[in-house]
Steps between C-alpha positions, in 0.01 A plus 500: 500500500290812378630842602216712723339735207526798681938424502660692246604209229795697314883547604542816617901449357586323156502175613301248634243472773524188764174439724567283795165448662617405877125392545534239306860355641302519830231257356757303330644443837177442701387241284805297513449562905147354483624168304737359738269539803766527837840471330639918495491641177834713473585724151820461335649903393784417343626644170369855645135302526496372168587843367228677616666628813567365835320837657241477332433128564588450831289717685196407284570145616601563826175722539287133357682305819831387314775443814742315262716599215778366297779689317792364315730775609635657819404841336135415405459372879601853601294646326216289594519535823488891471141400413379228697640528872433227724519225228694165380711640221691172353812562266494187238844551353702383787743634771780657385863599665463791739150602441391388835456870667231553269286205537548574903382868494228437234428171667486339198502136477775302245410232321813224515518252229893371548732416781706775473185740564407333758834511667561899447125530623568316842851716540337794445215430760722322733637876532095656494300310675202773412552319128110422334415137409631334198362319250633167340464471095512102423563448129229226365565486142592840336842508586547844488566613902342274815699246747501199386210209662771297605658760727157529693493246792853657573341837513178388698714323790653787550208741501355205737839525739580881497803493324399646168538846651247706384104489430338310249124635388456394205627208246412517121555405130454626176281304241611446142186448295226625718313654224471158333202308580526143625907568473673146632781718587280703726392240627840320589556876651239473716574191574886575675362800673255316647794278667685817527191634708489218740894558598401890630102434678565806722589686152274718271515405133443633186478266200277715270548817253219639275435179301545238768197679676306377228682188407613390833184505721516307782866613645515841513639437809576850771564761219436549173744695214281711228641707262437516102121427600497807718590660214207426233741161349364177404559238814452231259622379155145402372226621295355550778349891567721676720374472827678876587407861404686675297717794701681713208406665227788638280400792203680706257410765316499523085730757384471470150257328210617449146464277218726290324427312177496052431903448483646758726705389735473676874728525809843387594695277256132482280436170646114533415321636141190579474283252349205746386504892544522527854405818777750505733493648875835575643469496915730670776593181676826249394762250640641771746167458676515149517272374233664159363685508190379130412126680418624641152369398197701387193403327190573201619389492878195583694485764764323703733201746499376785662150643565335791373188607468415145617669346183813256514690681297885322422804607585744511175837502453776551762453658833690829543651646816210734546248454215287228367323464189184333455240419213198697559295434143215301640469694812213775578602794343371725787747312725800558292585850591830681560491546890259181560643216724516139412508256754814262523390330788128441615189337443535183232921578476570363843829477635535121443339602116751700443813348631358204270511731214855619547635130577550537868275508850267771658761502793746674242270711371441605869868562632558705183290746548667842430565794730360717221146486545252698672383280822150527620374274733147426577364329808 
């Protein structure tokens, strides 16, 4: 993602500047809508959308024809539905004790993955019968939250006879390994939902998240679960080219050049010397913003880079809370001036490049985006 020329590309504070460009989360979105042909493609918001802001994602999406949306928390579905009015708003993380008012006047819909939700979800509508529909989370393989299979004919029967007590629309799971292709255990997932599906005909389901949209074609069933795709990540853990755009660009400007000579030691504990005389650039941007500690550089361990002047230039030695030092000796000179901003995010240093870098996953890189920055989105 390229900021618009005529945008000013400098912080107008000390730190960094975050682009979200809303344009592309709505093509993101739309193309996943366009692959699974008459299944409903909903958006999944949670984690404050993936960092980047559940008001500023929402109504983009909602604006694109999104009518479903998954949180994890009672307090993100809230807050969603301040945005998007006269939508399915789905909270993942279960039904807890006593939080019943608010899913009846936000008519939000629980997901129940145990007995005892289920039971404290058909007390508390026995008592509202104005309650919205439930859905049922079936646990195929991760065990992590989800009914288990074998409690399904039980639960069928009695949506069949009347006597569950409340409304059923939709029935679900969660895969493990989507983003592997030709995953057996995907497979064996899809496999147990598909007998799962057959208990609840009169029942939307939803099998399918980001990855399973390309990995699971065939059963994306009534409604399907995006979310790091929305977001510019990788669906797929191939060499494959990423079939989404990129929607955040993260920059920092240089607040200081120097040199240092071959044998120096630099940052933090001096975990990396120089191995030549080396230009440094120090930048206005550190852990407190989010950036991953695992990027640093030491003598003995790879690490990340940044990009300036359209040179990878690497990050050395240990991140601090609010600066970062990188080696800037091979880069254009022009670019390497006090007030210039180098790009931490964008172009070739993906978010899946450079979660790889620090040792973890774009989705981290995503959720820890600071509060810090300057925000500018672009649609």
């Amino acid at each position: 993602m390229n900021a618009p020329a005529s945008e000013p590309i400098h912080s107008q504070r000390h730190g960094g500047l975050l682009t979200i460009d809303r344009g592309a989360i709505r093509r993101n979105w739309r193309r996943l809508a366009n692959k699974v042909g008459n299944a409903s493609t909903g958006a999944v918001v949670k984690a404050n959308a993936y960092g980047l802001g559940i008001e500023t994602v929402v109504p983009a999406l909602l604006e694109e024809g999104c009518r479903h949306f998954f949180v994890a928390h009672l307090s993100e579905a809230i807050r969603t539905r301040k945005s998007a009015p006269n939508t399915e708003i789905f909270v993942l993380n279960g039904f807890l004790p006593e939080t019943g008012p608010a899913y009846l006047t936000h008519q939000l819909s629980p997901v129940l993955g145990s007995q005892p939700e289920i039971d404290d979800w058909r007390h508390f509508t026995a008592r509202n019968t104005s309650s919205p529909p439930a859905t049922l989370h079936f646990d195929t393989g991760l065990n992590r939250l989800g009914l288990s299979p074998s409690s399904a004919p039980d639960i069928s029967d009695a949506i069949t006879n009347h006597t569950l007590g409340f409304t059923v629309s939709l029935v679900m799971t969660h895969l493990v390994e989507a983003e592997i292709e030709d995953s057996p255990v995907t497979r064996r997932q899809c496999d147990a939902f598909l007998d799962l599906r057959a208990l609840f005909k009169q029942t939307r389901a939803s099998l399918c998240n980001s990855s399973g949209i390309f990995n699971c074609a065939g059963q994306y069933y009534d409604l399907l679960r995006p979310g790091y795709a929305l977001y510019g990540g990788h669906p797929l853990w191939s060499a494959k080219a990423n079939p989404m755009e990129q929607v955040i660009r993260l920059e920092a400007p240089i607040i200081q050049v120097r040199g240092i000579n071959a044998g120096e030691k630099l940052g933090y504990g001096g975990l990396y010397t120089a191995t030549r005389p080396t230009k440094l650039a120090t930048l206005s941007i550190g852990y407190a913003d989010g950036l991953m500690r695992g990027a640093e550089r030491r003598d003995d361990k790879a690490g990340g880079y940044v990009l300036i002047g359209g040179n990878l230039c690497p990050i050395l030695g240990r991140l601090s809370m609010d600066l970062l030092i990188v080696d800037v000796t091979d880069a254009k000179p022009e670019a390497v001036q006090r007030g210039a901003m180098a790009t931490i995010i964008g172009d070739e240093l993906s978010i899946d490049a450079v979660g790889d870098s620090a040792g973890t996953i774009g989705y981290d890189v995503l959720v820890s985006l600071g509060n810090r920055f300057d925000r500018h989105v672009i649609d």
